[in-house]
Every structure is written in C-alpha cells, then in structure tokens.
Biotite code that builds the C-alpha atoms (Angstrom):
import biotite.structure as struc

atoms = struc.array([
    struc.Atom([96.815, 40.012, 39.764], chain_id="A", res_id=1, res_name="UNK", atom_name="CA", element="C"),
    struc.Atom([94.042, 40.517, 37.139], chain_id="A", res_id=2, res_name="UNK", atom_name="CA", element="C"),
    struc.Atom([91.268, 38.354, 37.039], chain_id="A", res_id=3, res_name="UNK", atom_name="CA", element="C"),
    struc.Atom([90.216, 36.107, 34.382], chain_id="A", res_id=4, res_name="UNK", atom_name="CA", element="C"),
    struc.Atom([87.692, 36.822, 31.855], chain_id="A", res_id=5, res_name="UNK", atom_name="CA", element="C"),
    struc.Atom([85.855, 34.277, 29.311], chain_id="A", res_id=6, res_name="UNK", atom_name="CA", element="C"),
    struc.Atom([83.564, 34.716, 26.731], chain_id="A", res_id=7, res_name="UNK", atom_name="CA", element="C"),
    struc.Atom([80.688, 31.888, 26.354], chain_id="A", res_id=8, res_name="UNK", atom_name="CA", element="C"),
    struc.Atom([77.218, 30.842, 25.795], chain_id="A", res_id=9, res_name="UNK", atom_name="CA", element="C"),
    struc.Atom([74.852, 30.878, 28.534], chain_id="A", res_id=10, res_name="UNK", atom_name="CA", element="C"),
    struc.Atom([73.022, 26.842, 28.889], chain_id="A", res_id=11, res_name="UNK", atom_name="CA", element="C"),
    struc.Atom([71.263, 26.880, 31.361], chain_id="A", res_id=12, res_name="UNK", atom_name="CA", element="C"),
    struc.Atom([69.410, 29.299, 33.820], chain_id="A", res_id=13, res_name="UNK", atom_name="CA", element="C"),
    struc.Atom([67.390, 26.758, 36.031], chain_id="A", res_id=14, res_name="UNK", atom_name="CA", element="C"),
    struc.Atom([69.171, 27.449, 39.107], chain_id="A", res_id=15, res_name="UNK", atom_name="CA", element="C"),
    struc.Atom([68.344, 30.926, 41.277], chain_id="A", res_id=16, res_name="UNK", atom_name="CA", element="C"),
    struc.Atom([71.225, 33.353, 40.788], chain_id="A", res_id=17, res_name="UNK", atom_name="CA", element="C"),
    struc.Atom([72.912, 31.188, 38.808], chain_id="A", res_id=18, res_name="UNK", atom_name="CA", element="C"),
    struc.Atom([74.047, 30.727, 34.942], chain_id="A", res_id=19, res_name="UNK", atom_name="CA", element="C"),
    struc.Atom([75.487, 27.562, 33.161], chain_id="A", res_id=20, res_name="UNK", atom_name="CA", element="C"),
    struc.Atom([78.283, 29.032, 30.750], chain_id="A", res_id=21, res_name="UNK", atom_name="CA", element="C"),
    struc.Atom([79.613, 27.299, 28.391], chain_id="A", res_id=22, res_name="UNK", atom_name="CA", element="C"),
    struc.Atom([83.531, 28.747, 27.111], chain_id="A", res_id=23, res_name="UNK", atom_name="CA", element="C"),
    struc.Atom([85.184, 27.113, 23.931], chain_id="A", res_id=24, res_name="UNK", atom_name="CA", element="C"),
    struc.Atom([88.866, 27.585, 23.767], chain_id="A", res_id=25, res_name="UNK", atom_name="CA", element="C"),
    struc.Atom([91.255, 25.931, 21.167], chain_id="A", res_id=26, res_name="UNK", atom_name="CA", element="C"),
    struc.Atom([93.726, 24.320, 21.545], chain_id="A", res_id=27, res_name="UNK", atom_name="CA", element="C"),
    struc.Atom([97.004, 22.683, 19.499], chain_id="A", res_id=28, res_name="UNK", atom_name="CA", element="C"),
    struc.Atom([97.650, 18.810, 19.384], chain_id="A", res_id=29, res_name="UNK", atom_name="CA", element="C"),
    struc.Atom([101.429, 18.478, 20.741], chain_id="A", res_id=30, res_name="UNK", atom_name="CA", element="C"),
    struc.Atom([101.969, 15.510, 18.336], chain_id="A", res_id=31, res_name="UNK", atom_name="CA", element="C"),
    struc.Atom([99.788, 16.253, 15.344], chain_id="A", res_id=32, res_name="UNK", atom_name="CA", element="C"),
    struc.Atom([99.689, 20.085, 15.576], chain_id="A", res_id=33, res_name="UNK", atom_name="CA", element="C"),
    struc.Atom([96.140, 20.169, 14.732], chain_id="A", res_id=34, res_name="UNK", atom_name="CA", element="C"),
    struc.Atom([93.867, 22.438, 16.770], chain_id="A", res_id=35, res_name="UNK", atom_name="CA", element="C"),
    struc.Atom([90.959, 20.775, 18.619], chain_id="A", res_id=36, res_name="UNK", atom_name="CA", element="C"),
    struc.Atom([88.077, 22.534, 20.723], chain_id="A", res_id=37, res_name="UNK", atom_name="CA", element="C"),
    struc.Atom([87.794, 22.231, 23.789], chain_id="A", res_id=38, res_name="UNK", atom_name="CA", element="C"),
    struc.Atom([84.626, 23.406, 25.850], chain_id="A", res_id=39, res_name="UNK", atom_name="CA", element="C"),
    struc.Atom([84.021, 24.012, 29.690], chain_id="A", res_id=40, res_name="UNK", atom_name="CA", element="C"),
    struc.Atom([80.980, 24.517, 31.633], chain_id="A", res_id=41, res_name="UNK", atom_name="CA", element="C"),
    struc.Atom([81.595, 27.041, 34.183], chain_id="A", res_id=42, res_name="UNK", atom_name="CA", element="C"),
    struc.Atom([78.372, 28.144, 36.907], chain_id="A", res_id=43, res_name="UNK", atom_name="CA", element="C"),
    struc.Atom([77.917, 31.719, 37.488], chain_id="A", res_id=44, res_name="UNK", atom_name="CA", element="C"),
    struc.Atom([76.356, 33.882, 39.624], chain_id="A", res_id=45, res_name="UNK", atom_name="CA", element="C"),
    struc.Atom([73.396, 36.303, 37.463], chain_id="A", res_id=46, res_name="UNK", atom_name="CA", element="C"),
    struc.Atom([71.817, 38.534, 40.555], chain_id="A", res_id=47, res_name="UNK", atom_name="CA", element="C"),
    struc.Atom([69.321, 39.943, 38.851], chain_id="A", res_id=48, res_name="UNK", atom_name="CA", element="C"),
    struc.Atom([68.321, 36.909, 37.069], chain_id="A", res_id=49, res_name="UNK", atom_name="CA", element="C"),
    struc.Atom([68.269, 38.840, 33.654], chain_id="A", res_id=50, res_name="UNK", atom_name="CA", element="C"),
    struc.Atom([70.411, 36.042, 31.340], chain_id="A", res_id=51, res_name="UNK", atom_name="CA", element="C"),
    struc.Atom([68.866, 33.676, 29.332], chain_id="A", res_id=52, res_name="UNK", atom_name="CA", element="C"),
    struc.Atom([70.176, 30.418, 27.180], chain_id="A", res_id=53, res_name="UNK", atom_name="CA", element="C"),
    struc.Atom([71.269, 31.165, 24.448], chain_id="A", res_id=54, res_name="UNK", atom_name="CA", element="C"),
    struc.Atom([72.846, 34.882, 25.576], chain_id="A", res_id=55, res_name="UNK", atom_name="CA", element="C"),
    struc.Atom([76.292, 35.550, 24.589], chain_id="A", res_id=56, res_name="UNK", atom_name="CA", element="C"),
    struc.Atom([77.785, 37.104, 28.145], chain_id="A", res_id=57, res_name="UNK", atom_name="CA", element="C"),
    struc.Atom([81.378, 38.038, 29.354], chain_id="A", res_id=58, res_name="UNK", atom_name="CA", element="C"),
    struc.Atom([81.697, 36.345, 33.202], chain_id="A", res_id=59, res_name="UNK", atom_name="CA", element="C"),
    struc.Atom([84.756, 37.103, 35.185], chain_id="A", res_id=60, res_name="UNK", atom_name="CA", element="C"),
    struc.Atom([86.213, 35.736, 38.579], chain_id="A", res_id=61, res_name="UNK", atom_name="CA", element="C"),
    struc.Atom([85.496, 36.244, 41.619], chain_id="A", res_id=62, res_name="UNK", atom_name="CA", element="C"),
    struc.Atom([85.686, 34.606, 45.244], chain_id="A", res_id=63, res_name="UNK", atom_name="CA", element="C"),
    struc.Atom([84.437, 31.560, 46.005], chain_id="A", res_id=64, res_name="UNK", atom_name="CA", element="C"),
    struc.Atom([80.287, 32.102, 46.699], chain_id="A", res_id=65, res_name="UNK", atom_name="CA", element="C"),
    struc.Atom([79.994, 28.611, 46.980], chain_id="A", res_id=66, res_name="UNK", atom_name="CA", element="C"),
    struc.Atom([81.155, 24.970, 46.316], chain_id="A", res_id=67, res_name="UNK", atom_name="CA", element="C"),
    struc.Atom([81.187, 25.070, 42.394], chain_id="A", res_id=68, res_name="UNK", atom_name="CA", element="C"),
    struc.Atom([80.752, 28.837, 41.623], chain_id="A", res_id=69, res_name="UNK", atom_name="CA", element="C"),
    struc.Atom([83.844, 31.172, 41.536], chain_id="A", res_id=70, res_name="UNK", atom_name="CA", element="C"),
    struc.Atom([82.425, 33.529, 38.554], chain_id="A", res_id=71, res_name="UNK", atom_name="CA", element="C"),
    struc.Atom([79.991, 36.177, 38.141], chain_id="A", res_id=72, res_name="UNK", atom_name="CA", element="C"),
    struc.Atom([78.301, 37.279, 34.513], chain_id="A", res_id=73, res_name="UNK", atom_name="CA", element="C"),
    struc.Atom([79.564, 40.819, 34.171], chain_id="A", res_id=74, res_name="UNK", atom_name="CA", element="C"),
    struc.Atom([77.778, 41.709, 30.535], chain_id="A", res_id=75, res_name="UNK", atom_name="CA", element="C"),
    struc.Atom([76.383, 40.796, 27.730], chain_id="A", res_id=76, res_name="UNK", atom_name="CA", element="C"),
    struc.Atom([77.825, 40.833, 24.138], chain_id="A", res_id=77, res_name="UNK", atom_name="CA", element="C"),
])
C-alpha cells in the first residue's frame, strides 16, 4: 500500500527533530454543498533540523517513532 503524502505549512519547530505541519484540505458540506476548509496539525520528524515556520514542505508516513508522530518531512516546495 502507498503511503500518504500532504502538502502544508511548517508552525512550529520548537521541539528537537520535530516539525508542527499544518495541511488544509477542503471539503463539501453534505447538506449545503458548500466547500469549507478544514486544517490539521500533524508533528513530524525533521533530522537534520533544517525546516523552519513558515517553509512550505511535503511530509509523508511513516511508522510510529513515537506517541503523536507517524510522519517524516521528506522536501521542501
């Protein structure tokens, strides 16, 4: 199976080896068939500490490295 990749906004880099990414998605009202966005904060693992807020970065999943983070920043757009 293919893993998943998301587009976002990096917001936060406090953390060691770790990103905040935000990921918008839209989506369509059942009822009023208007879209909406929706946005998700996913934590990812950065290695090399090299992202930034504010970077535009592609993260992708991976295994479990610990209790929250199950992604890993694998470029930046």
């Amino acid at each position: 199976m293919p893993k998943k990749k998301l587009k976002g906004i990096v917001v936060s880099d406090a953390m060691d080896k770790t990103v905040v990414v935000s990921v918008d998605r839209y989506v369509k009202h059942a009822k009023y068939k208007k879209y909406f966005k929706k946005t998700k904060r996913y934590k990812a693992h950065d290695e090399k500490e090299q992202y930034n807020v504010g970077d535009k970065v592609v993260i992708q999943e991976c295994r479990p490295l610990s209790r929250e983070k199950s992604f890993e920043v694998i470029g930046k757009i």
